[in-house]
C-alpha positions, 0 to 999 in steps of 0.5 A: 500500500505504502509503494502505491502511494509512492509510486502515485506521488511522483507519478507524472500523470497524477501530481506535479511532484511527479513531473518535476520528479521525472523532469529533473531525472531526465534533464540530469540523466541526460546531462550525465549521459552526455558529459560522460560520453563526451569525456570519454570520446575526449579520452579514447581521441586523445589517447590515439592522437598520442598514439599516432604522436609517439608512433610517427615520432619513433619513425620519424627517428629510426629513419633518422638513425638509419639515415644517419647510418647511411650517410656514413655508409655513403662517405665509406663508399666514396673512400673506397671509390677514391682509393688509390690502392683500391683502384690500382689493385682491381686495375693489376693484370695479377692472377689468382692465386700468385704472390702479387695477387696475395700481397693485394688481397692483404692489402685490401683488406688491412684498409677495408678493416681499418675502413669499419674497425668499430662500426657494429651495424657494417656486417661486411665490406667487399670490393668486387671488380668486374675482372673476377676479383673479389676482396671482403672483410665480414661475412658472409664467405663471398666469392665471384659468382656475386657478378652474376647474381640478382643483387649485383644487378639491382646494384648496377641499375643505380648507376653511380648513386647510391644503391639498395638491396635487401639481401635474403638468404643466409643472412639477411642485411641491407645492401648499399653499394657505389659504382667503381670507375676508372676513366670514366669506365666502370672497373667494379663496385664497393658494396657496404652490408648493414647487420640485419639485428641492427635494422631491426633493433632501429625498427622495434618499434611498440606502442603496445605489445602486440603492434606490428611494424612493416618496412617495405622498398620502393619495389614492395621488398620486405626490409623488415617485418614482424614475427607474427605477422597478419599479412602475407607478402602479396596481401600486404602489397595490396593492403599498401596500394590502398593505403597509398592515398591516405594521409598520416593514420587511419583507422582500418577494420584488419581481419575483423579486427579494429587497426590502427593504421600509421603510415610514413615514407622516407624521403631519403631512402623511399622506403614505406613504414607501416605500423598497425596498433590495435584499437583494443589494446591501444584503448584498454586503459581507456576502457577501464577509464570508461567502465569508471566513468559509468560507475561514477556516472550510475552513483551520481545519478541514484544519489540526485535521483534520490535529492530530487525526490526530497526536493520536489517533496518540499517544493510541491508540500505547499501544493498538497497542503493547498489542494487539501484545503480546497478539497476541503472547500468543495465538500462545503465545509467554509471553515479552512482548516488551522495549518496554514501556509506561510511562504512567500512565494507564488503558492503562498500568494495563491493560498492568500487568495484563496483564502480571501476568495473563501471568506468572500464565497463565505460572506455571499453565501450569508448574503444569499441567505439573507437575499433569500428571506427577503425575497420571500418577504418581497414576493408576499408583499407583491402578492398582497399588491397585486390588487393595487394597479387595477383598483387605481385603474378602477378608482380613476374610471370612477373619478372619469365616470362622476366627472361626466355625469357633473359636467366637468370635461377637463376632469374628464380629460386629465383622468383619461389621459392619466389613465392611458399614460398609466397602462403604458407605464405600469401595463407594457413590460417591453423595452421596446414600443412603436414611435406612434406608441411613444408620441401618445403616452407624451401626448397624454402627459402634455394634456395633464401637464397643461392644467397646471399653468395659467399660460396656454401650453401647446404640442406640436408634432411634425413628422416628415413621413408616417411609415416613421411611427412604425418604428421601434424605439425604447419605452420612455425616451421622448417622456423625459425631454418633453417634461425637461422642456416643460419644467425647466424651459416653459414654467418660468417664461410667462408667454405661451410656450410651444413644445415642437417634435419634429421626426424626420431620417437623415442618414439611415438614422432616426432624428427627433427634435423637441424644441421648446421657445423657453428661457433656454440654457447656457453651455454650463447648464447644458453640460451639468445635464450629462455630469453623473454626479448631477443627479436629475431629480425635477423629472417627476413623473419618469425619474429619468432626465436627458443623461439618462435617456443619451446612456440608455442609447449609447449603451444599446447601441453605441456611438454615435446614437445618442442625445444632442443639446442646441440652445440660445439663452432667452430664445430656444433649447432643441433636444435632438436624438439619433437613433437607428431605424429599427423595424417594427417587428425586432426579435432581438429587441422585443420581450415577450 
């Protein structure tokens, strides 16, 4: 049971601990994953950069010593082509054998060995002259049958430089040789054998124990080669035609077997040096580098996995707290509990929040309650009230009806208009009425309005065209400026006072103008009408003035519909209204 919730907490489905729990894990195995495989790429390519160093170097200075070798060798050659006795003795017409031919050959030889007394890499000296004379210091034995061999030709071939020849036989040794001339006409040849121990001593060359080392001529003749070989002669041949056009080192599969292949060729003697390591042993310490590295690398990761683990834990603790609580809320329990959280970060500033939204939800609720009780209140008041509308009704008709019978028409008349002006008010509930619908409520106010001033009061109407009062505009909006224009324009002017509503469209709009001849208004005056902190109270029959008129408008329908004001102190005020051509039959406007 414990496991499973371990495994639910951090799992990256279910709870935020979860994701930056495998996040984290992620992001850090791949960074270690990353810098382990770098370091070790970095190690296995430096090691071989070393490798290909100190190999080409260990070539480089065994060419160099056996060059050396062979420049001194080079200097022996021209000794002994410049020698008099030489030259002279292989010129005599001595026979073999005689006293003269015996006292040359001792000759010969004295300065031959004195010529490589203490050189150790010259296994053998000989003067051959082509008469059949042969003189020698070393071994092995030689005699004349060497004119007639393949060496002595290979010898030949190079004319008066230097000549190489890998011997194979008996012994093994490198041949260098120099023509002998004597007027310009060949006489022989001096030859110079180099010990076969001492080439490969040059030669022994190891980066690791098992690499093999390959010296071939420019004619593919093996001057040295290793013990164990993974070559033949005729397989290696092929191997260095395709290794001719790379450059330095490679790396080359070998028998399926990863080599690293050094190349280098002399440019003294033309020889090719080829040096194979093995990648594997080459890279054995690199591999265990590598096997420590993964080591380090699994440690590393078990020890972050496990501190992402408490981390994630402490940083989503908050978290837990905080659902907990809303879980709490949504059982309907409005009391948090007592542990609260205290941090100052984002989920401490959320649990403020959320604590002041439960208090807020919590003082609603309370008020919704208390809404409640006295909706019912409201709702008993309105049943008792529903009597009221048609008792007024009934009572105002009773006022109309003794009017009648005692002869009063202007009761009559005031008690019928106040009758209409009443259904429309209090009978009607849409928003929305006819313009011809809106003109007779206003002409039932005026009619109630005129009684009370001694001065005569007149409405004039002028409508441009009459398919206009099928229109649609809101309930009430013409009653408010023809009672401002009454009380505020007419009451005060002592002359008859004319009230003129003039209809007309102009722009695809609906224009109505009330006009009044009153006292008129100052720019000041005009603007305290739309200022809301200037409350209209003197509308006493609607409760609305012109500001309330020009919101109800421009909140329906937007600039730039609204109420306009025109007026001439002393001479005239014109209300104006712009309003849209609605049709009479509006879905989106009526209500019912």
């Amino acid at each position: 049971m414990k496991l499973f919730s371990i495994k639910k907490l951090i799992s990256p489905t279910v709870s935020i601990q979860g994701k930056i729990f495998v996040a984290f894990s992620l992001v850090t195995l791949i960074g270690i994953v990353a810098v382990t495989s770098i370091v070790y790429l970095y190690m296995r390519e430096t090691v071989k950069n070393n490798a290909i160093t100190s190999v080409n170097e260990s070539i480089r200075q065994a060419d160099e010593s056996l060059n050396l070798r062979l420049e001194e060798v080079s200097r022996l050659n021209t000794v002994v082509a410049t020698n008099k006795t030489v030259l002279d003795t292989l010129l005599s017409k001595t026979e073999e054998p005689s006293y003269e031919w015996f006292q040359e050959q001792k000759r010969i030889e004295e300065f031959l060995s004195a010529l490589i007394a203490y050189k150790s890499y010259i296994s053998r000296v000989a003067v051959i002259g082509l008469n059949q004379k042969v003189f020698f210091v070393g071994s092995p034995w030689l005699d004349k049958n060497v004119l007639f061999s393949p060496m002595m030709d290979a010898l030949l071939q190079n004319g008066s430089g230097h000549a190489y020849f890998h011997q194979t036989g008996f012994n093994n040794s490198i041949v260098t040789g120099r023509e002998l001339r004597y007027n310009r006409n060949l006489i022989g040849m001096v030859m110079f054998d180099l010990n076969d121990e001492f080439i490969k001593k040059i030669y022994d060359v190891k980066p690791t124990p098992d690499s093999m080392l390959y010296v071939v001529d420019r004619k593919n003749e093996f001057i040295y080669e290793p013990k164990s070989s993974v070559f033949n002669k005729d397989t290696f041949i092929q191997f260095n035609q395709q290794m001719a056009g790379t450059d330095g080192s490679v790396e080359r599969m070998i028998n399926q077997q990863s080599y690293l292949v050094i190349t280098r060729k002399s440019d003294y003697t033309g020889w090719s040096t080829v040096a194979l390591v093995p990648m594997k042993s080459l890279l054995t310490e690199t591999t265990h580098i590598r096997n420590v590295l993964a080591t380090v690398a699994i440690i590393v990761f078990v020890i972050i996995v496990i501190g992402t683990l408490q981390v994630s834990s402490r940083i989503t603790r908050n978290i837990r707290r905080l659902r907990s609580m809303m879980m709490h809320v949504m059982e309907g329990n409005m009391t948090l509990p007592t542990v609260e959280i205290h941090s100052k970060d984002e989920i401490g500033q959320l649990y403020q929040v959320f604590k002041s939204m439960v208090e807020e939800l919590k003082r609603l609720l309370e008020g919704i309650v208390s809404t409640e009780k006295e909706k019912r209140e409201a709702e008993l008041a309105v049943l008792q009230a529903q009597i009221r509308p048609h008792f007024l009704y009934n009572t105002l008709n009773t006022v109309k009806y003794l009017a009648k019978i005692n002869g009063v028409p202007n009761i009559v008349e005031v008690s019928e208009s106040l009758i209409e002006l009443m259904r429309g008010v209090l009978g009607n509930t849409n928003e929305f009425l006819t313009l011809q619908e809106e003109l007779q409520y206003v002409r039932s106010y005026v009619t109630i309005e005129k009684y009370k001033y001694v001065e005569p009061l007149q409405l004039n109407i002028e409508i441009e065209n009459e398919e206009l009062l099928q229109h649609n505009v809101l309930k009430l909006m013409l009653q408010p400026l023809v009672e401002n224009a009454i009380l505020h324009g007419l009451s005060a002017s002592g002359y008859e006072g004319v009230v003129l509503i003039r209809i007309y469209e102009e722009n695809k709009e609906l224009r109505i103008e009330v006009r009044d001849n009153g006292k008129g208004m100052t720019q000041g005056q005009i603007e305290a009408l739309f200022e809301r902190n200037k409350v209209q109270t003197n509308t006493r029959f609607s409760g609305m003035g012109v500001r309330n008129v020009h919101e109800r408008i421009v909140r329906l329908f937007g600039e730039p519909y609204g109420v306009v004001v025109f007026s001439e102190p002393d001479k005239y005020t014109t209300v104006q209204i712009r309003f849209p051509l609605l049709p009479v039959k509006n879905h989106l406007l009526q209500e019912g």
